[in-house]
N, C-alpha and C positions, 0 to 999 in steps of 0.2 A: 327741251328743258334748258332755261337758261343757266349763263354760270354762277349766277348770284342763289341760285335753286339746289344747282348741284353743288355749293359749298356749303349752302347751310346743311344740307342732307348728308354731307360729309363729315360736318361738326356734328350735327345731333349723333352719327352711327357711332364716333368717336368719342363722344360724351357715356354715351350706353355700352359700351366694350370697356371704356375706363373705369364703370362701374361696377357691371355684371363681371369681366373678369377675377379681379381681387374678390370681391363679396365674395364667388362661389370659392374660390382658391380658400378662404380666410373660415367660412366653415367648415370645406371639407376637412379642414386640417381639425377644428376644433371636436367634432364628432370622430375622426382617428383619437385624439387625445381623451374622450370620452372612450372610446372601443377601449384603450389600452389599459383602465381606470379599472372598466367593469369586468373585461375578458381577460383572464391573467392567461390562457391557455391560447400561446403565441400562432401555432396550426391553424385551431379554428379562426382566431382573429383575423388571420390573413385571409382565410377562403371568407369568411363572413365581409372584408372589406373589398375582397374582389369582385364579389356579388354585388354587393351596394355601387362601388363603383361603376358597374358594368351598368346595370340599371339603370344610373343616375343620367349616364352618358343618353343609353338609349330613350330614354325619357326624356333628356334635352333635343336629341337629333327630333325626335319624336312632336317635339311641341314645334323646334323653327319651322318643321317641316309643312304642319298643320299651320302656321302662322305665315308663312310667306304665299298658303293658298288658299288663303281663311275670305278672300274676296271671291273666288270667282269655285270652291266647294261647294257642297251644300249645306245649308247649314240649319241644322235640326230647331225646331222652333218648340223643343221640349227639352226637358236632361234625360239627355241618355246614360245609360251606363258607363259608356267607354269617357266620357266626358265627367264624370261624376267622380271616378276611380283613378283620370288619368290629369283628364285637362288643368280640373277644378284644385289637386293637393299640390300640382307641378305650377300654378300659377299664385297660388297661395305663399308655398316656397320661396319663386321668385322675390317675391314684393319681401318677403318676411327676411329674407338673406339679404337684400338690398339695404333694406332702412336700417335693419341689424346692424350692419356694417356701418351704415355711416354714424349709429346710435355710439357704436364702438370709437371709430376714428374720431371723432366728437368730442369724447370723454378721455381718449389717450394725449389728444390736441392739449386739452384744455390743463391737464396735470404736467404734459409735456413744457409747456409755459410757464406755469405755477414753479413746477421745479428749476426752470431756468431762471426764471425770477428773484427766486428766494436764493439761489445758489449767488448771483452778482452780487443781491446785499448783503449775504451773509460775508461774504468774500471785501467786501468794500466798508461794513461798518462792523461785523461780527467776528472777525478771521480766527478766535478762538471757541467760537460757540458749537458743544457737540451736537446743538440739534441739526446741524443744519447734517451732521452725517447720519443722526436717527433719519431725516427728513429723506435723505438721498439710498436707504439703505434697502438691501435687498430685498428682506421681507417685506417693508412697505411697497415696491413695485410689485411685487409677485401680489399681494392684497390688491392692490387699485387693477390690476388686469384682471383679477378674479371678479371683483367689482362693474371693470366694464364691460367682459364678457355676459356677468350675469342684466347689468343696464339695457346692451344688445338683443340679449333675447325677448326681451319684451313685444319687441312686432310680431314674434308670432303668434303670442297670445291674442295680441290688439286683432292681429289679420283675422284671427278665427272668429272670433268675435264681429269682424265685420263682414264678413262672410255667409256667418249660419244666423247671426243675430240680427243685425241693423239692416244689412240689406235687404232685409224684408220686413223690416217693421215699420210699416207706413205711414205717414200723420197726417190728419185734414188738418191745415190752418185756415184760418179765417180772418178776413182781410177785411175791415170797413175801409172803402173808397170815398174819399168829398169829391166831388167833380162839381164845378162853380157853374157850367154849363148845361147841367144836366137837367134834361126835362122833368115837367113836375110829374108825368106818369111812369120816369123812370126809377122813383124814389122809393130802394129799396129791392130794385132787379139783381137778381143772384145771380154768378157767372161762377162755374164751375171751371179751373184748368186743371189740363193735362200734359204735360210735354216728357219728351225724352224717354218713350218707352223701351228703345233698343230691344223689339223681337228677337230671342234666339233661343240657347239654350239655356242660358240662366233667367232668362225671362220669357215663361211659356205663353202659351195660347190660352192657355188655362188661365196662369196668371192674370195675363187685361183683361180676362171676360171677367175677374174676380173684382178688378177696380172699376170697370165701367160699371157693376153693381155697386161700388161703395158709391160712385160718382149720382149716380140714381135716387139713392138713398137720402143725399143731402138735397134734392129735390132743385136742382139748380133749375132759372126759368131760361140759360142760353148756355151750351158748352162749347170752351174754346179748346184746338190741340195745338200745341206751337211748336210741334216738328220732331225730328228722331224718330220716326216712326219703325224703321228698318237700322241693321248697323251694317253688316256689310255685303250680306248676298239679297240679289234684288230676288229674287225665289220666295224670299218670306213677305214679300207684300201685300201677295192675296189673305195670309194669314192674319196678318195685321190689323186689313182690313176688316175680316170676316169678325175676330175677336172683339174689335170697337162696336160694332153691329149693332147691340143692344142698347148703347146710351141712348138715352132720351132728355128732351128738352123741349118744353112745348112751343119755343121760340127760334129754335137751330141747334144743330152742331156745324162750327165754322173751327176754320183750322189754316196755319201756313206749314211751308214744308225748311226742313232743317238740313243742314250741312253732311249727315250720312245718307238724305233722298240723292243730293244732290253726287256724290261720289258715288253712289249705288245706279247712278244714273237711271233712276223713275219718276225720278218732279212730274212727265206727264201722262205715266201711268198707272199710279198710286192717286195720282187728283183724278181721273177717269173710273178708278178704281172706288173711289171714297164716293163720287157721284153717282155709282150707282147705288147708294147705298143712302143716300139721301143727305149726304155729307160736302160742305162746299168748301173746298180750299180755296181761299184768295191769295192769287198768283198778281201782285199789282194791282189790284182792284178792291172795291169796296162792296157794302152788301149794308143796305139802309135796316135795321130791325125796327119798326114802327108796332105804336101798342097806345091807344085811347087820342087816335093824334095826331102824335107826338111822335116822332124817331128819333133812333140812338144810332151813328155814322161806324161801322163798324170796317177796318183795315185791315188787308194783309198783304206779306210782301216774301220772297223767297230768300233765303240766306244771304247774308252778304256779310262782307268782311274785308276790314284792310291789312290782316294780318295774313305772311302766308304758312298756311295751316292746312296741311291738307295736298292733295293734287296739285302742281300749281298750273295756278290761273282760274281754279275753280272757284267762281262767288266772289271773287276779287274786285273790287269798286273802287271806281276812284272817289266818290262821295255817295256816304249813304242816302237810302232813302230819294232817290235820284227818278222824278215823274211822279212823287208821289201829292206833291201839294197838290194839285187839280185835283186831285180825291178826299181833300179835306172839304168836311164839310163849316162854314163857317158860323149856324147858325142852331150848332148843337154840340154837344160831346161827342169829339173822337176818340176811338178805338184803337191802337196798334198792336197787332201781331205778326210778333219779329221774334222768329229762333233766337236768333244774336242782341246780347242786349246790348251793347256797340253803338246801336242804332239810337240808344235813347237821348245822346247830345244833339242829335241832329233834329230828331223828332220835338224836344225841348223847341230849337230855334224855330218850328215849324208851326208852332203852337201845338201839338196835338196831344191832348189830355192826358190817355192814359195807356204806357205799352204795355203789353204782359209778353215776357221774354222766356227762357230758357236756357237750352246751351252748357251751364255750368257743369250743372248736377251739383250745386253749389258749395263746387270743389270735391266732391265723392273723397277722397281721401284727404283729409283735411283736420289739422290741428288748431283753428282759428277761438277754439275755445283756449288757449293758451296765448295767441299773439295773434292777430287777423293775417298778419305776414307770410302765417303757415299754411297755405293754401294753395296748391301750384295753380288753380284757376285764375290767381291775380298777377300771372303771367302776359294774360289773353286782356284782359277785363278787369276795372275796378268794378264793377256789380257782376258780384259771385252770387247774391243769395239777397231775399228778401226785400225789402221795400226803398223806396230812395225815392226823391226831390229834387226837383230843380226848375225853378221859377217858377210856373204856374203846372210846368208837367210832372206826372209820376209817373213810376217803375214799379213794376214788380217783376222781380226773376224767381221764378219757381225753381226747387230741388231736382225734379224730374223725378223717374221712377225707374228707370233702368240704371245701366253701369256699362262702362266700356273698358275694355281692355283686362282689368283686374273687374273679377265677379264680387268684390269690396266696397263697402262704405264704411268710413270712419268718421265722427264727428260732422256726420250731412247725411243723416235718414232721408227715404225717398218721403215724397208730398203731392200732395192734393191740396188745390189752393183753392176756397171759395170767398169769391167773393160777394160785398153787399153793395150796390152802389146808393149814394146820398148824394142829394144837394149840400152845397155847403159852400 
């Protein structure tokens, strides 16, 4: 590991300790101040906060524990019990005490300034005016803390809500494509995607067998998968596979592989794995789909990335999309499937028509309905979500259907994206 690797990895653990510590420090204090509210009988309150704390503790040891072996365990490709009662309300917490906190620190920032503000002019143009001591006085602090406390708790209403609600409410959209290239037998060829499944326990076997039926239903004539198929134990591949099983397409199912094949290390056993099954991953290569004719150039390529994210050195390019012109075809519509939609500036200069990406989970927690800013995906990437342009090329980055890290979506439902392709 180099040291430019091991510092950032030393910033981010330090970023997350600056966080996680206060947050939990700053609730448990305020559910003690609730305990003491509702429990006047000082015995019990204590044995009842010794318990809680005792718990809380083991239930944090409990998760790093499971979290520092959450790659190479096994890892259930249903909800189990112990995961349901333990994983799912302790990781709920997490997020719901974090954002809490900073909803808090946010809101004391913001009056913290307000009253400093007011206090200089009061001071410099006012120096007789008694509002400014209503303004500074103690009942209104104790009101605005009560205020940001109650501001605070709003994520964990929002988390549960994205948890039991959105995370599973699924949406087909539907995409009309122009492609200026596009043969006249292709007019009006449906392309069904899928990306980002993240097999595990929040996302069963059951589950994909469920959307490869919805995916059926919309009667697509080709399906594309643009990667995530696994998150982080390579054990669940064959399930993945087996799940995907029944989509049908009387034209293909093609697919590229994404940035958790590639740290789960199966890129070539999961494409082995899909092939037996009648499934082509394009690893660098093309795959001509022809139909009264005519053919349509279809691409894939494996993960790539210039950010480091992940592993390092894993998927790391020095320029996207690198060998891939010899596979454009120049006398029809191209194809690109690219996990990373990263890909898509390069792919623009390459001419090639149209990518269908992924990756985002288009932001999975995300307040971009308030500011587009508010999405930690536009961290990584400006195309978080949906459709984009550029010079003759388009984009589209699907939602995905799974969840990584936090079993949450807020403000980014999972998707099924079909498409219609047109001349135009």
């Amino acid at each position: 590991m180099g040291l430019c690797d091991m510092l950032m990895r030393h910033l981010f653990l330090t970023l997350v300790l600056a966080l996680l510590i206060p947050s939990q420090l700053f609730w448990l204090r305020q559910v003690r101040a609730l305990g003491r509210r509702l429990i006047p009988n000082s015995r019990l309150r204590r044995s009842l906060g010794t318990l809680g704390l005792t718990l809380y503790l083991v239930l944090f040891a409990y998760f790093a524990y499971n979290l520092s072996g959450a790659r190479s365990s096994g890892e259930p490709t249903h909800l189990t019990l112990r995961v349901a009662l333990l994983q799912a309300p302790y990781l709920w917490w997490l997020l719901s005490t974090v954002a809490g906190f900073l909803a808090f620190a946010a809101f004391y920032l913001s009056d913290s300034l307000a009253r400093a503000a007011y206090a200089v002019y009061a001071k410099l143009v006012l120096p007789s005016n008694p509002g400014r001591q209503r303004l500074l006085s103690l009942e209104r602090r104790r009101f605005l803390e009560r205020a940001a406390v109650a501001v605070s708790a709003t994520p964990f209403a929002a988390s549960a809500y994205g948890m039991f609600y959105e995370r599973t409410e699924i949406e087909t959209t539907y995409q009309q494509i122009k492609l200026r290239r596009l043969p006249k037998a292709f007019d009006g060829f449906r392309v069904a995607q899928l990306s980002d499944l993240h097999i595990g326990s929040f996302m069963s076997s059951a589950d994909i067998r469920r959307y490869a039926a919805m995916v059926n239903q919309l009667k697509p004539d080709l399906v594309a998968l643009t990667g995530d198929f696994v998150t982080w134990d390579p054990a669940t591949q064959g399930a993945v596979v087996a799940a995907l099983r029944g989509l049908k397409a009387p034209y293909g199912i093609f697919g590229c592989l994404g940035n958790h094949e590639l740290w789960a290390k199966v890129q070539a056993s999961i494409t082995r794995l899909f092939a037996a099954e009648g499934v082509r991953i394009l690893r660098q290569e093309n795959a001509s789909i022809t139909t009264g004719g005519e053919r349509l150039n279809l691409i894939g390529v494996d993960y790539q990335t210039h950010v480091r994210f992940g592993p390092p050195g894993d998927g790391i390019v020095s320029q996207y999309l690198e060998g891939v012109a010899p596979l454009i075809a120049p006398d029809t519509a191209n194809i690109l499937l690219s996990h990373n939609p990263n890909t898509f500036d390069r792919a623009a200069e390459l001419g090639i028509d149209l990518s269908l990406a992924g990756h985002t989970h288009g932001g999975q927690i995300t307040l971009e309905f308030i500011s587009p800013n508010l999405s930690p995906s536009r961290l990584i990437t400006p195309y978080v979500r949906g459709w984009f342009q550029k010079g003759g090329s388009q984009l589209y980055v699907n939602r995905g259907i799974g969840t990584i890290f936090f079993p949450i979506r807020i403000g980014s439902p999972p998707e099924i994206t079909l498409y219609e392709l047109k001349r135009g």
